[in-house]
GUGUNU-206504 format. One record per residue: z, x, y of N, C-alpha, C, O, CB in turn; residue in three letters. Coordinates in nm, 3 decimals, padded with zeros to 5 digits, always signed. Glycine has a CB too. Example, Ala and Ser with C-alpha at 12.3 -4.5 7.8 and 13.67 -1.06 7.14 Angstrom:
2
<drendo <+00.780,+01.319,-00.569>,<+00.780,+01.230,-00.450>,<+00.780,+01.320,-00.330>,<+00.846,+01.424,-00.332>,<+00.905,+01.131,-00.447>,ALA>
<drendo <+00.708,+01.285,-00.225>,<+00.714,+01.367,-00.106>,<+00.787,+01.290,+00.003>,<+00.804,+01.341,+00.114>,<+00.572,+01.408,-00.060>,SER>
! end
This chain:
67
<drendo <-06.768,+00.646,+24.315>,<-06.772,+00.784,+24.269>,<-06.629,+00.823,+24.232>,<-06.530,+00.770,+24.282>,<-06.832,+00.880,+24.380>,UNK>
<drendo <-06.626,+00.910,+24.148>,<-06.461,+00.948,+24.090>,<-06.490,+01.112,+24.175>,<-06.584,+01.188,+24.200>,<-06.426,+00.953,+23.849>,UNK>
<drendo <-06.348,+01.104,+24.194>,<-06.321,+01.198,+24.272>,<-06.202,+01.282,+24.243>,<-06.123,+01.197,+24.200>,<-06.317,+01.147,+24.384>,UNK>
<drendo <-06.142,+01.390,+24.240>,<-06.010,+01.458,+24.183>,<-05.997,+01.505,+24.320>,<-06.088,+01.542,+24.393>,<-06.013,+01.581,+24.044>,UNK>
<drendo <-05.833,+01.496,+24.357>,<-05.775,+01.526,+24.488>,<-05.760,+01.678,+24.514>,<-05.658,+01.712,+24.453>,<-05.637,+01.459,+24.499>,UNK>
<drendo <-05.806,+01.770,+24.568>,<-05.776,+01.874,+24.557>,<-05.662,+01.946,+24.628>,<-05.620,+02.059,+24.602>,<-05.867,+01.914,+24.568>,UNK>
<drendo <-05.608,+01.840,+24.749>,<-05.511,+01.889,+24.858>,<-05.411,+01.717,+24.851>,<-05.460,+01.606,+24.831>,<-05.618,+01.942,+25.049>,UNK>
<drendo <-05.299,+01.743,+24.869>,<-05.210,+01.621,+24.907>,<-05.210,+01.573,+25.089>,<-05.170,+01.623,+25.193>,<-05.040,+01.671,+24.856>,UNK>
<drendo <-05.286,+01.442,+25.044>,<-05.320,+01.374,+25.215>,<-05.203,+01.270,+25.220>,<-05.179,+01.186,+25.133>,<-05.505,+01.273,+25.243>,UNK>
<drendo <-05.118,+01.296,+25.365>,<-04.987,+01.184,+25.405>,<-05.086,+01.062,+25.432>,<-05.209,+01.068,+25.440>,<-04.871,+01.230,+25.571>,UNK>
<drendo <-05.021,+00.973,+25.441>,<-05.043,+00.825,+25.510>,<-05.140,+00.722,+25.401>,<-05.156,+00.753,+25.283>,<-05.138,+00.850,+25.679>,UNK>
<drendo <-05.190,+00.617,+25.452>,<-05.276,+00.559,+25.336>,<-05.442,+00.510,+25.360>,<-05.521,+00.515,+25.454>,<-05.194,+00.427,+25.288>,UNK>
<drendo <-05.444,+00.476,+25.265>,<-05.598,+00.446,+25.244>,<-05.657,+00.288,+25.220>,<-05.702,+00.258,+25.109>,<-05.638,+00.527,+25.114>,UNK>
<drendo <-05.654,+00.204,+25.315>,<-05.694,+00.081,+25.289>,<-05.553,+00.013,+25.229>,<-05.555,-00.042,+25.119>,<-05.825,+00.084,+25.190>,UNK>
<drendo <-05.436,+00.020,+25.306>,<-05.319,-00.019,+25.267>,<-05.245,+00.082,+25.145>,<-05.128,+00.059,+25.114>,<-05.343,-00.162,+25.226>,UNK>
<drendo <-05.303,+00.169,+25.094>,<-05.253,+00.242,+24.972>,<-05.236,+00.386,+24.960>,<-05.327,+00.454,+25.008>,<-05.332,+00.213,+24.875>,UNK>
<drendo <-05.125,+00.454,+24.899>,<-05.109,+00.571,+24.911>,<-05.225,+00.663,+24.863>,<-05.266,+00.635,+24.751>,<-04.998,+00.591,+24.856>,UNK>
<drendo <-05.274,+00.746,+24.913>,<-05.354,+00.824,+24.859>,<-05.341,+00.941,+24.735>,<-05.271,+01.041,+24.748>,<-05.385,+00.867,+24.956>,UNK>
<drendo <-05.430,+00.907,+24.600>,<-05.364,+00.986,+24.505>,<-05.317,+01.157,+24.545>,<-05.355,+01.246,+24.621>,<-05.466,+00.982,+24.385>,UNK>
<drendo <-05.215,+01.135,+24.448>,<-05.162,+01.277,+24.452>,<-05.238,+01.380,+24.418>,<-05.335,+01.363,+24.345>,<-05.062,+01.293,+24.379>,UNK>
<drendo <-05.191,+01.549,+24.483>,<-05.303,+01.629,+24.413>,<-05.330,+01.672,+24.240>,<-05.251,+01.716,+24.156>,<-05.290,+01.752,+24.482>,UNK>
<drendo <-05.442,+01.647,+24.235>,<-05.487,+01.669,+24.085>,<-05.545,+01.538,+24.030>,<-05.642,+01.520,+23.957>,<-05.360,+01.716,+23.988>,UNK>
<drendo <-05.456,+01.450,+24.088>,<-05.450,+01.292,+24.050>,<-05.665,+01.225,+24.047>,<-05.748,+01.258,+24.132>,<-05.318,+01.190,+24.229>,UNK>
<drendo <-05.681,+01.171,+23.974>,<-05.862,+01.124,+23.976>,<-05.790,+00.974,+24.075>,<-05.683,+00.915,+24.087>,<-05.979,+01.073,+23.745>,UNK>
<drendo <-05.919,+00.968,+24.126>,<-05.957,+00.790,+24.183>,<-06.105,+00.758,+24.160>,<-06.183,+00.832,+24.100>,<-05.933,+00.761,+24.374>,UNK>
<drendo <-06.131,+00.654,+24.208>,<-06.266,+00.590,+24.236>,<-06.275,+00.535,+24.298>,<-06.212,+00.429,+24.307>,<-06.323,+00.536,+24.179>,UNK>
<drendo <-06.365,+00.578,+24.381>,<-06.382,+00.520,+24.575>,<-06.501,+00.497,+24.587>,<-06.564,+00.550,+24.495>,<-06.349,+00.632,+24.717>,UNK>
<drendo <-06.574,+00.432,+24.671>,<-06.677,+00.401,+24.747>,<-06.753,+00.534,+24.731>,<-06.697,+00.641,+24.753>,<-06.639,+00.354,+24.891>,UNK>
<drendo <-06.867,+00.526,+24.696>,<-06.943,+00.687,+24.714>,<-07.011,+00.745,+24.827>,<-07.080,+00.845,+24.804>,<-07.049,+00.704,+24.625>,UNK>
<drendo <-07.005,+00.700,+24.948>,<-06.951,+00.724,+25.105>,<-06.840,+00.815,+25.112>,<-06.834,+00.937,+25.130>,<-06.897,+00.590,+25.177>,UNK>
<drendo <-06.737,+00.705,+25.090>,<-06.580,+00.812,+25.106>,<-06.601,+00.908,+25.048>,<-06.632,+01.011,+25.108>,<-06.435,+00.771,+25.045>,UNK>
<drendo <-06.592,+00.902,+24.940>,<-06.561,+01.022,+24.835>,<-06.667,+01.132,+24.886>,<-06.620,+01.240,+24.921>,<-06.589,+00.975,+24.654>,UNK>
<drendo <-06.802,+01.114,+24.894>,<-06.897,+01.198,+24.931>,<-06.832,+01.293,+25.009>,<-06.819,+01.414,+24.990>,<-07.003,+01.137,+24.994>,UNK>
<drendo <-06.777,+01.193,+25.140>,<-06.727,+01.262,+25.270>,<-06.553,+01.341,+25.255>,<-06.498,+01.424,+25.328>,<-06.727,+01.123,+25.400>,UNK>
<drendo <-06.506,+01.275,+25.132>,<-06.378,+01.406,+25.065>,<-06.405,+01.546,+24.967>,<-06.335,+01.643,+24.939>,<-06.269,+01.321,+24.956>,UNK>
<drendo <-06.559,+01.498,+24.924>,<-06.604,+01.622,+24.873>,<-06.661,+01.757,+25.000>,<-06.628,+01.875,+25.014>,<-06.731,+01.569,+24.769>,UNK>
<drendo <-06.754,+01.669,+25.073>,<-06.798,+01.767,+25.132>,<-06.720,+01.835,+25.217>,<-06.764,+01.938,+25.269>,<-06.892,+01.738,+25.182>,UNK>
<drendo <-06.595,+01.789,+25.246>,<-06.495,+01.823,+25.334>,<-06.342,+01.915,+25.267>,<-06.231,+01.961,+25.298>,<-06.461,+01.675,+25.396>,UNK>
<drendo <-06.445,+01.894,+25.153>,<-06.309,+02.049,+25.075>,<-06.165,+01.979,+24.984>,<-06.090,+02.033,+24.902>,<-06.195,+02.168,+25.266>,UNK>
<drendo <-06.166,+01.845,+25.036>,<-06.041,+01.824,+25.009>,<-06.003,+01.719,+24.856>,<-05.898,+01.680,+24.805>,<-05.992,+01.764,+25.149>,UNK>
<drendo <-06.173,+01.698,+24.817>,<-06.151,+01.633,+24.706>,<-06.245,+01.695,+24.597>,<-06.315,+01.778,+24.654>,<-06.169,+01.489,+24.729>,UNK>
<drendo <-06.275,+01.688,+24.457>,<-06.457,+01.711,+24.398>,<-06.498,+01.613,+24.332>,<-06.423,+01.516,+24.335>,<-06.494,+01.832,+24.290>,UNK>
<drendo <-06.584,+01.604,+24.278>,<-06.634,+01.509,+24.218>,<-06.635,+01.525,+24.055>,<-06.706,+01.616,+24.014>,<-06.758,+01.494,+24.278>,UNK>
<drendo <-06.571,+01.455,+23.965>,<-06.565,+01.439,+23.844>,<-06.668,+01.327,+23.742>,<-06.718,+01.216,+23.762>,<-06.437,+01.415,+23.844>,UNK>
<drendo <-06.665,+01.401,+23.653>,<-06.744,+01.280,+23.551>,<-06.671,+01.164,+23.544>,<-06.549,+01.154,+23.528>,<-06.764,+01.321,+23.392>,UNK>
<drendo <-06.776,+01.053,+23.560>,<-06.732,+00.931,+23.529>,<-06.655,+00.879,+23.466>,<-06.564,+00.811,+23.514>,<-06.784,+00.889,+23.504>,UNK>
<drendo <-06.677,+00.900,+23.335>,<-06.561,+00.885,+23.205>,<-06.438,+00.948,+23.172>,<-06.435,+01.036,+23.086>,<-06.613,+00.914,+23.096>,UNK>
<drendo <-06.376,+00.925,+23.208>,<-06.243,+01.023,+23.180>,<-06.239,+01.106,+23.063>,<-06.299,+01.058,+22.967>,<-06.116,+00.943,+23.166>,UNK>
<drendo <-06.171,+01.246,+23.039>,<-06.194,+01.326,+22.908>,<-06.138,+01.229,+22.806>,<-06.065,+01.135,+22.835>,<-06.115,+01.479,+22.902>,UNK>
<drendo <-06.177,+01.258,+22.685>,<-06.152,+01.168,+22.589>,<-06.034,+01.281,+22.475>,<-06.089,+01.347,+22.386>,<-06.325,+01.105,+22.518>,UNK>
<drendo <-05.936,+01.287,+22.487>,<-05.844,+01.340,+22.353>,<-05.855,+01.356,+22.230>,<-05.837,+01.252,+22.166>,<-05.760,+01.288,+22.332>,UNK>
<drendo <-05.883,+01.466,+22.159>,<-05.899,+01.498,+22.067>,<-05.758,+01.480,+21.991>,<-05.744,+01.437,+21.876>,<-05.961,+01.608,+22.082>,UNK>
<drendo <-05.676,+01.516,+22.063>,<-05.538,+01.496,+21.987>,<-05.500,+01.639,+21.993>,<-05.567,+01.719,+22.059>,<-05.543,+01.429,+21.822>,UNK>
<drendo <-05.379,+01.678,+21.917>,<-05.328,+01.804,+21.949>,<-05.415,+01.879,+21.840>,<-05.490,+01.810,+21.770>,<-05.157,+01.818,+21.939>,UNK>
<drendo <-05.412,+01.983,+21.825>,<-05.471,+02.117,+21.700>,<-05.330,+02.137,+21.646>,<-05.243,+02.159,+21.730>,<-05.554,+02.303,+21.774>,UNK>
<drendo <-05.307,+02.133,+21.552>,<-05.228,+02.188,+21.407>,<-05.196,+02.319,+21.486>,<-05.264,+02.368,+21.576>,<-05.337,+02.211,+21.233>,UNK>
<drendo <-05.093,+02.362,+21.441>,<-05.109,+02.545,+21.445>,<-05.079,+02.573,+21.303>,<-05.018,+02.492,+21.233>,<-04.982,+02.645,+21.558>,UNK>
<drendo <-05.135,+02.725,+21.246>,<-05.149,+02.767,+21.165>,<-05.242,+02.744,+21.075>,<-05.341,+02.683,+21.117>,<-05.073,+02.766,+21.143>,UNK>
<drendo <-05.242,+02.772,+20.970>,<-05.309,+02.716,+20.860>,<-05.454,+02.773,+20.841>,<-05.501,+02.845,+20.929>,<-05.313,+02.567,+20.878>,UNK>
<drendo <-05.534,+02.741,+20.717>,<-05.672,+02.786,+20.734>,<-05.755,+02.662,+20.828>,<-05.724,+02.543,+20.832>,<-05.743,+02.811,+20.570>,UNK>
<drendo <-05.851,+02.719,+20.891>,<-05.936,+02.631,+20.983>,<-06.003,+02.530,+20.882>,<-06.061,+02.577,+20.785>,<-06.054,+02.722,+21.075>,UNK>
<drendo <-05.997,+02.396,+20.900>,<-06.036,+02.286,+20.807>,<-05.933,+02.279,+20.661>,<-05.985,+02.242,+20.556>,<-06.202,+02.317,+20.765>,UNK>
<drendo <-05.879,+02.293,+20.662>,<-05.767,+02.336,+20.523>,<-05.716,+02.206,+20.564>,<-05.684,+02.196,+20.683>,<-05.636,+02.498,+20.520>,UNK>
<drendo <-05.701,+02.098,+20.484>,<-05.636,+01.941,+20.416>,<-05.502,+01.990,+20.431>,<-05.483,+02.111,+20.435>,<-05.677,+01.884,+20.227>,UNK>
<drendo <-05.389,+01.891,+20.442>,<-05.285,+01.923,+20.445>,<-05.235,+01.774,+20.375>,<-05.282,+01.669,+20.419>,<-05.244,+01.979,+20.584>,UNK>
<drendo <-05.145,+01.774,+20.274>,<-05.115,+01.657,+20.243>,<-04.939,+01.645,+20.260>,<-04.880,+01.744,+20.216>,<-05.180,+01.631,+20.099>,UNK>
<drendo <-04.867,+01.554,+20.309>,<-04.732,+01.557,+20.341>,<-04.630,+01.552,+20.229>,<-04.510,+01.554,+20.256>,<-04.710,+01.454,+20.425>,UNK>
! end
């Protein structure tokens, strides 16, 4: 299960630091279950967001721009 950290936890996790807050992982869906229901993590979509890229500023909306 992917999980987003919602609080920063000291010490480690199966030899490893535990992500930072904000930071996503993917854990066992046990653990994670038991960091959701316990406030300190949530549960995120699987796929990470995908980037559109930045938006232009200005201009007309859909307006071609050639360099």
């Amino acid at each position: 299960m992917r999980i987003r950290m919602l609080v920063q936890m000291n010490g480690t996790r199966d030899g490893e630091p535990w992500p930072d807050q904000g930071e996503e992982a993917d854990l066992p869906t046990a653990a994670a279950a038991h960091l959701v229901s316990a406030g300190v993590a949530e549960q995120v979509d699987q796929a990470p967001p995908v980037s559109l890229g930045k938006r232009r500023q200005g201009g007309r909306r859909g307006a071609v721009t050639h360099p």
